[in-house]
C-alpha positions, 0 to 999 in steps of 0.5 A, spaced: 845 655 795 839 656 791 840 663 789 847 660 786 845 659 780 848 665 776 854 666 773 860 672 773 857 672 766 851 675 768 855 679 773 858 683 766 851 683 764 849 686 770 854 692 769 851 696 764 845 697 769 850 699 774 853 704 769 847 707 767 844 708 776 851 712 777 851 716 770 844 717 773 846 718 780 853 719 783 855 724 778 849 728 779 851 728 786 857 729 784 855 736 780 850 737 787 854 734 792 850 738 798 843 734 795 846 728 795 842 725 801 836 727 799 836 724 792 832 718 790 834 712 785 831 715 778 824 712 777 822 708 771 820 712 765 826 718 767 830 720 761 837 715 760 844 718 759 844 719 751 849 715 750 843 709 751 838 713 747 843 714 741 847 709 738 854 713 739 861 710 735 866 712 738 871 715 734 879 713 733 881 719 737 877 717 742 879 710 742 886 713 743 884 717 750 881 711 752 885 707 751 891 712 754 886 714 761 886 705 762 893 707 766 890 713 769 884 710 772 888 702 774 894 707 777 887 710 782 885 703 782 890 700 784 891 707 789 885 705 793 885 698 795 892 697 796 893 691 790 899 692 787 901 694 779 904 688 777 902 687 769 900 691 764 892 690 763 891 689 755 885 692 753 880 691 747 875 696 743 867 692 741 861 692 738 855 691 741 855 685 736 861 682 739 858 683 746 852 679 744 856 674 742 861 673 747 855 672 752 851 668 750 856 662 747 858 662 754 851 663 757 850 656 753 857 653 755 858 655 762 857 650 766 853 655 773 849 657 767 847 650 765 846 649 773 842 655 773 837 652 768 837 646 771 834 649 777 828 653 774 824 647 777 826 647 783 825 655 784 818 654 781 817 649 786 819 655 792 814 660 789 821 664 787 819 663 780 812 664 776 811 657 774 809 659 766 816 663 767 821 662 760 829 663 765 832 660 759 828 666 754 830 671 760 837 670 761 838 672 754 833 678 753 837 679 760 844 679 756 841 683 749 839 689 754 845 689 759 851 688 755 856 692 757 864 693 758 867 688 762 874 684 765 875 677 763 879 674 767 882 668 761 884 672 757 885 678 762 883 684 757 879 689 759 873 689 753 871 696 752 865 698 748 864 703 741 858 705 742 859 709 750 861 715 751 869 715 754 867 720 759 861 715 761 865 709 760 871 711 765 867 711 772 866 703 770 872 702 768 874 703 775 870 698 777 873 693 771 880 694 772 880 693 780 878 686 777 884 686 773 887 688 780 885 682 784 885 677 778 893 680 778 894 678 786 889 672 787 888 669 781 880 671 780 878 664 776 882 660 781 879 664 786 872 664 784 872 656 782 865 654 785 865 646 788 858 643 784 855 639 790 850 636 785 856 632 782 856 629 788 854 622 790 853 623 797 853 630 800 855 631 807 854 637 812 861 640 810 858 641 803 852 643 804 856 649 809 861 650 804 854 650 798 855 658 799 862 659 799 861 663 790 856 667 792 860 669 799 867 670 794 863 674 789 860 679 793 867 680 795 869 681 789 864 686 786 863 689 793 871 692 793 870 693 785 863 698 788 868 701 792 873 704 787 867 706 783 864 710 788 871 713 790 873 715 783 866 718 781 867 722 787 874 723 787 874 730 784 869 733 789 875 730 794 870 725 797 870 717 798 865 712 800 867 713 807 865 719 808 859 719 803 856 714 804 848 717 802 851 715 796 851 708 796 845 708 799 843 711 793 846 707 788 843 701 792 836 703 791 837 705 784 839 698 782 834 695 783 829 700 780 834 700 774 834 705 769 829 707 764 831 702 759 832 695 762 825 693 760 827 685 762 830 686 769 825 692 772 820 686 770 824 680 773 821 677 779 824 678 785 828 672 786 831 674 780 832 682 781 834 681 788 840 675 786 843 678 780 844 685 785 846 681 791 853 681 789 854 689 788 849 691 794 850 687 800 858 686 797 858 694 797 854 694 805 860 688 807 866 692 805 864 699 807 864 695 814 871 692 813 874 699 810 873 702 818 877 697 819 882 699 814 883 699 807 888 693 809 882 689 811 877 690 806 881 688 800 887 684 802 885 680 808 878 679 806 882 674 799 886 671 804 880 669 811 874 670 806 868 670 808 864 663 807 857 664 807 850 669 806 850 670 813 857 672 814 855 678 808 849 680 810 850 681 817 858 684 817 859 683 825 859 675 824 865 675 819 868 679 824 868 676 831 868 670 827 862 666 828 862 659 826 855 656 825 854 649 827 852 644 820 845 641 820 845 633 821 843 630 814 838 625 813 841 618 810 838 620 803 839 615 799 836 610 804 830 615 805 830 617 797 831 609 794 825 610 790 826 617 787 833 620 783 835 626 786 834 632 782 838 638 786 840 639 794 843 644 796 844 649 802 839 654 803 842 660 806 840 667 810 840 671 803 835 665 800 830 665 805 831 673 806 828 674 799 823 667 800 819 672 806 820 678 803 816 675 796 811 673 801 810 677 807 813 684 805 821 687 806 820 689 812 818 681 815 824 679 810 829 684 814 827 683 822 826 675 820 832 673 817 839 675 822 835 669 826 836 663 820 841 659 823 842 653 818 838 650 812 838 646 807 834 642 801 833 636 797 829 636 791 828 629 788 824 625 782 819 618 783 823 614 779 816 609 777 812 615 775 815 620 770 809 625 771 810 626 778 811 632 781 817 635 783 819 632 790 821 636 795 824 636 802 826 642 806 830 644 813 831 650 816 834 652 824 832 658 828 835 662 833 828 660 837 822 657 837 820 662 836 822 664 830 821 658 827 815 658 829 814 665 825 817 663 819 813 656 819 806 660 819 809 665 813 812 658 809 804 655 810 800 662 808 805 662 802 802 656 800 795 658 797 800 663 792 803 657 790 798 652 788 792 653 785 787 649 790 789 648 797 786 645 803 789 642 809 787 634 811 783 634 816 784 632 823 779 629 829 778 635 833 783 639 830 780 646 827 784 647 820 788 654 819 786 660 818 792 661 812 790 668 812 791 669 818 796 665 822 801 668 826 804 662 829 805 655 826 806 649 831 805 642 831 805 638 824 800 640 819 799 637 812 795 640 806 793 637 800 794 640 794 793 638 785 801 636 787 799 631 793 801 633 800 805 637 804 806 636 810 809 643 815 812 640 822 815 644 827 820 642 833 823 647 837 827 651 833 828 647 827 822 647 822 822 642 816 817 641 810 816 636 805 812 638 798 809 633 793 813 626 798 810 619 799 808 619 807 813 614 808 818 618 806 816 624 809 815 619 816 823 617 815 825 624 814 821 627 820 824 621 825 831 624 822 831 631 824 827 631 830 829 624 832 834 620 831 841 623 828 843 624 823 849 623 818 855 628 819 
């Protein structure tokens, strides 16, 4: 999947964005229960808790009452999801220091992290990342701004900072201990252990299928920790998510505004925003789903039948009635690629190309558009006799109509003109070219030349396939594949 490309590290970055919006949000709710509806994310610029603003210490008194209130919150924790108690939860006080420094050795030594940075080209080739984009700079400017409090599942320790407030740290807490929950009944690292289909030498269908399996199981994961966050924020007004859930609408729109002092996250490009908050957002909307069904289902259940794709979290109801999609035939590759040395593949799901329209077309196009993705997938390969060459890139996508695909064929060709800096399309006797400002619908074949070589936009039936930057033959074998002859399972 091209948006798993981050990390659980990144994750406990994100946790201090996430501590400061309900520090912001759900308590003020909390004190203003009837205004709750009615209350927008904070806006940028608005004042941040004091606690960001003043660099507090907390003191050996307080460290104790923390300290002691970690049983408490578990107790509740373990009160509202049904996971059981099973070991006492060691806990750790930090620095700011401390924090910086854990995160960023890991950022260097996890292997997602390396994956990540591997496919900063292949982002860029998409358009899902400005081309003079730094991600190495960003993701460590990201680390400085958003450390926070976290659960570690190897060392199964709760770190728990020195320079929050312990009020402000406890509604957090809830969140990190019901990771230390899950970890205790299902084993986290295990659990969330992603298969790296790049390591692969030759990917089936199956692989691609299962490329979005980590993403899938971290929003299970943080989603049933977003749960108990809400719940213990608002238990003392003796409200819960399920009966407030206006709450967590306000909660998922402030996440991804931010608070007024995460400079490097407001700034971050869509792609990036809408990944790292992916887990916490839709994760949330899945187990909201899976609560009214009962607390059963939402948490035990779902680690032991998980879901296994975007689609299944975005979209609850096909977790639910147990869709199962049918896996796109792939290509011979290697055959086709004897002259290139793949770089990346992977599998290109509901939530890729959810945010793929929504940069180039608007939110609104992306969420009537995207329920109708039914399978997709990429490869991105370098010319093994020219080192300079451009990025090679084939890519394939099914719909659940024509129609559709169509449709998500003429907004992938009017993106074109955003992406590279000159383009025009190949003339064709007796053909008039697009008008890429205006086009509507897509049919047939069309190729554009750009300053990175040809790419070529086919459409056949519900399926649409594009190559970028790809010798002809290569994209002639490609189309005989997928709209001809079958493919490799």
């Amino acid at each position: 999947m091209i948006t798993d490309r981050k990390t659980w590290l990144l994750c406990i970055a994100l946790s201090c964005l996430l501590a400061g919006i309900v520090l912001v949000q759900a308590q003020s709710s909390a004190d203003r229960p009837a205004a709750a509806a009615q209350t927008a994310p904070p806006p940028p610029g608005t004042e941040p808790p004091a606690s960001v603003t003043e660099e507090h210490r907390v003191t050996p008194q307080e460290a104790r009452e923390l300290f002691h209130s970690i049983d408490e919150i578990l107790k509740f924790s373990s009160d509202d999801t049904g996971l059981p108690i099973k070991r006492k939860v060691k806990r750790k006080l930090i620095s700011r220091d401390e924090v910086v420094a854990y995160l960023t050795k890991h950022m260097s030594e996890d292997e997602d992290a390396q994956r990540l940075r591997r496919s900063e080209l292949v982002l860029k080739k998409f358009g899902l990342l400005p081309r003079e984009f730094d991600l190495q700079k960003f993701l460590v400017a990201l680390l400085r701004e958003q450390v926070a409090g976290f659960y570690e599942p190897k060392s199964r320790t709760v770190n728990l900072l020195d320079w929050v407030d312990v009020e402000q740290q406890k509604p957090v807490l809830a969140h990190e201990l019901t990771h230390a929950l899950q970890d205790q009944s299902f084993g986290l690292e295990k659990w969330m252990k992603d298969q790296d289909i790049t390591s692969k030498k030759d990917p089936t269908a199956t692989d691609i299928e299962e490329d979005e399996i980590s993403t899938a199981r971290q929003a299970v994961v943080e989603g049933q920790a977003m749960v108990t966050l809400i719940d213990y924020t608002l238990a003392p007004m003796n409200k819960s998510l399920l009966n407030s859930p206006e709450v967590a609408e306000a909660l998922k729109q402030g996440m991804l505004v931010g608070t007024a002092d995460s400079i490097e996250f407001h700034n971050a490009p869509i792609f990036l925003k809408e990944a790292l908050t992916f887990p916490y957002r839709y994760g949330l909307d899945f187990e909201a789903a899976l609560l009214k069904q009962g607390k059963q289902k939402a948490f035990v259940d779902v680690f032991k039948d998980p879901p296994r794709s975007t689609r299944q979290i975005m979209e609850p109801e096909t977790y639910l009635s147990g869709e199962r999609i049918e896996p796109m035939k792939l290509p011979d590759f290697k055959t086709i690629f004897k002259n290139y040395e793949r770089f990346d593949i992977g599998a290109m799901g509901e939530f890729d190309v959810a945010i793929l329209v929504d940069q180039y077309a608007g939110v609104e196009s992306s969420r009537r558009i995207y329920p109708h993705w039914r399978g997709g997938y990429y490869y991105a390969a370098k010319n093994k006799d020219n080192e300079t060459a451009p990025l090679g890139l084939f890519y394939a996508s099914r719909w659940s109509s024509a129609e559709w695909a169509s449709e998500f064929a003429a907004i992938y060709a009017q993106s074109l003109p955003k992406r590279y800096r000159r383009v025009r399309e190949a003339a064709v006797d007796g053909a008039k070219p697009l008008d890429l400002d205006k086009i509507e619908r897509f049919s047939g074949t069309h190729t554009f030349l750009t300053e990175e070589g040809p790419i070529v936009i086919e459409v056949a039936g519900d399926t649409v396939l594009v190559t970028e930057s790809l010798d002809p033959q290569v994209t002639d074998q490609l189309e005989a594949t997928v709209f001809g002859a079958a493919g490799k399972q």
